[in-house]
C-alpha positions as CSV (number, residue, x, y, z in Angstrom):
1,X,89.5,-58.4,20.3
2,X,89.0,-55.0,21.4
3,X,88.9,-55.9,24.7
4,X,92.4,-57.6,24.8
5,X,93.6,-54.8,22.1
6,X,92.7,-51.8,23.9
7,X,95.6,-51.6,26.9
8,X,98.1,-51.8,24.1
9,X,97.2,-48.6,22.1
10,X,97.9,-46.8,24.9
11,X,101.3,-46.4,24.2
12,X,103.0,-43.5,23.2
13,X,102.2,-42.4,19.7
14,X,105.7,-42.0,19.4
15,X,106.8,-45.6,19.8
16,X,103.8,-46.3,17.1
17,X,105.0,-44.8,14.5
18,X,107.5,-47.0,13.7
19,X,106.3,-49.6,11.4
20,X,108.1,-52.9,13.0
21,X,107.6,-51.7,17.0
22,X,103.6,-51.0,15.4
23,X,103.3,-54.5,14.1
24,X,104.6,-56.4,17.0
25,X,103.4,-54.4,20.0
26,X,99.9,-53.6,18.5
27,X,98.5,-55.8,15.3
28,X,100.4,-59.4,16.4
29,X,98.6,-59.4,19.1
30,X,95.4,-58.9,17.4
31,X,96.7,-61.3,14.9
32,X,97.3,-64.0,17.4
33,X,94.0,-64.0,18.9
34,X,92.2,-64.5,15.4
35,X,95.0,-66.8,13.9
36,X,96.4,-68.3,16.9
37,X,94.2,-70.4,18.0
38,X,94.6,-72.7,14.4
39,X,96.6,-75.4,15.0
40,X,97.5,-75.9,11.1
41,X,98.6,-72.1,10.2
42,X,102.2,-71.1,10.9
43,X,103.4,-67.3,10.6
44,X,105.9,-65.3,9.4
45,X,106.4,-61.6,10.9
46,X,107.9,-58.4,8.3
47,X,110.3,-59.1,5.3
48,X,109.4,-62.6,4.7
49,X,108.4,-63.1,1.3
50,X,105.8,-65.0,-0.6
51,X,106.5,-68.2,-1.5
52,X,106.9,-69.5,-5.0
53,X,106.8,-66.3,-6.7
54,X,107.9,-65.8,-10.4
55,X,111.6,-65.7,-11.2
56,X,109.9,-61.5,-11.9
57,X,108.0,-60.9,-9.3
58,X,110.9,-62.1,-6.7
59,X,112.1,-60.0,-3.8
60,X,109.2,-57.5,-5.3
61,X,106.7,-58.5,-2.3
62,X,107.4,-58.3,1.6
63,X,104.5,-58.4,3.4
64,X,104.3,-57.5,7.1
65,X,102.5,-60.7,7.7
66,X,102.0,-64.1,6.5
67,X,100.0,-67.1,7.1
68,X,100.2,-70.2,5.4
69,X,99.9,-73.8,5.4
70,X,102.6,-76.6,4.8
71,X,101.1,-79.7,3.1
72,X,103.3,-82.4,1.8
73,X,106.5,-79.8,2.7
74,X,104.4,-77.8,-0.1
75,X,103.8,-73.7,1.9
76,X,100.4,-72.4,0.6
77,X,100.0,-69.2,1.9
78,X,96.2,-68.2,2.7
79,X,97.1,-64.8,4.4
80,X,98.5,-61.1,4.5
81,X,98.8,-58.6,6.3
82,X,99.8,-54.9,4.6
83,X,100.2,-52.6,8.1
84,X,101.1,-48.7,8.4
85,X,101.0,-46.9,11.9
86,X,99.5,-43.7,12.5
87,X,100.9,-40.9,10.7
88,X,103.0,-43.0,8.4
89,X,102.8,-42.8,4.7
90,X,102.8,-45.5,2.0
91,X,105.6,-43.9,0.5
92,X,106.1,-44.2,-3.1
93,X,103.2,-45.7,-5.1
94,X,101.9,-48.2,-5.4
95,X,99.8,-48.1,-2.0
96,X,99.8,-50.8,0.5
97,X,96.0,-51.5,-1.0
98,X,97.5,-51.8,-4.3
99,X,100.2,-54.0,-3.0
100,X,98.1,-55.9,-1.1
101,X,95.8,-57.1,-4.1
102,X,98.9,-57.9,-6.2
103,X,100.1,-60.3,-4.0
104,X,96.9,-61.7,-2.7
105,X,96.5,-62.6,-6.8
106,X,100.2,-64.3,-6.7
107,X,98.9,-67.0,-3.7
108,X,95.4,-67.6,-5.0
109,X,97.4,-68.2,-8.9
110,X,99.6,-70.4,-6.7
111,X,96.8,-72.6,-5.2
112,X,95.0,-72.6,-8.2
113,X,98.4,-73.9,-10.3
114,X,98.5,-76.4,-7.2
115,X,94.8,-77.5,-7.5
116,X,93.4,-76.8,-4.5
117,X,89.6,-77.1,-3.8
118,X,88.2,-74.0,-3.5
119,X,91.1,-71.7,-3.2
120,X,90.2,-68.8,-0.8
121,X,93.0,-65.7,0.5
122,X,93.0,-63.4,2.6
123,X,94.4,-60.0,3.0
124,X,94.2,-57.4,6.0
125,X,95.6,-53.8,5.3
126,X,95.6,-52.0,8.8
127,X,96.5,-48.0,8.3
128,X,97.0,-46.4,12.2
129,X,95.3,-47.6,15.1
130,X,92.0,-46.3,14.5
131,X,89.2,-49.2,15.5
C-alpha cells in the first residue's frame, strides 16, 4: 500500500487539510486497493449514513466511509471508516474513536438482529497522514 500511497501525500499540506479533498485524494485510494478488489462489497464515500438505524439514533452517524453488503436487497454494512487530516480537530466531543465504536455497535446489533453467522465489523479511524 505504501508503495502506491506514497506519490499522493506529497501534496500540499494545504490541500490536506480539508477533510473531503483528504479522503478522496489520499485514504480512497488506500481504501480501494484493500476493498476494491471484493467483488461483493459496494461503497459509500462522506455523509452517507448507516443503514437501519433506530428511529433515535437517525441522521446521528455520518461516517466518511462505508462498506457493506446487499443480500436479498437487505444492506449489511461490515465497514467504517472515521478520517481527520493533519492538523484537523475532532471538534466537539465525542471523538471520532468514540464515534467510531458507537456505530461499529449499531451494524454488528444489526447483523446480529438479522442472524448472521458469525457477525464480524470493521472500523478504521485514520487521524493525518502519518504511516
Amino acid at each position: 500500500i505504501p508503495y502506491f500511497s506514497a506519490p499522493r501525500l506529497y501534496i500540499s499540506t494545504n490541500e490536506l487539510n480539508v477533510e473531503d479533498t483528504f479522503v478522496h485524494t489520499v485514504f480512497s485510494y488506500a481504501v480501494k486497493l484493500i476493498f476494491g478488489i471484493e467483488d461483493l462489497l459496494s461503497h459509500q464515500w462522506a455523509n452517507s449514513r448507516l443503514n437501519q438505524q433506530h428511529e433515535n439514533d437517525q441522521g446521528k452517524f455520518k461516517p466518511d466511509y462505508i462498506a457493506y453488503v446487499k443480500v436479498r436487497s437487505i444492506r449489511h454494512d461490515v465497514a467504517i471508516a472515521e478520517v481527520k487530516p493533519t492538523n484537523a480537530g475532532s471538534g466537539r466531543p465525542p471523538s471520532d474513536l468514540v464515534k467510531l465504536g458507537q456505530q461499529m455497535k449499531i451494524m454488528l446489533n444489526n447483523l446480529v438482529i438479522r442472524r448472521v453467522d458469525s457477525p464480524t465489523v470493521c472500523g478504521i479511524l485514520v487521524e493525518g497522514i502519518d504511516i
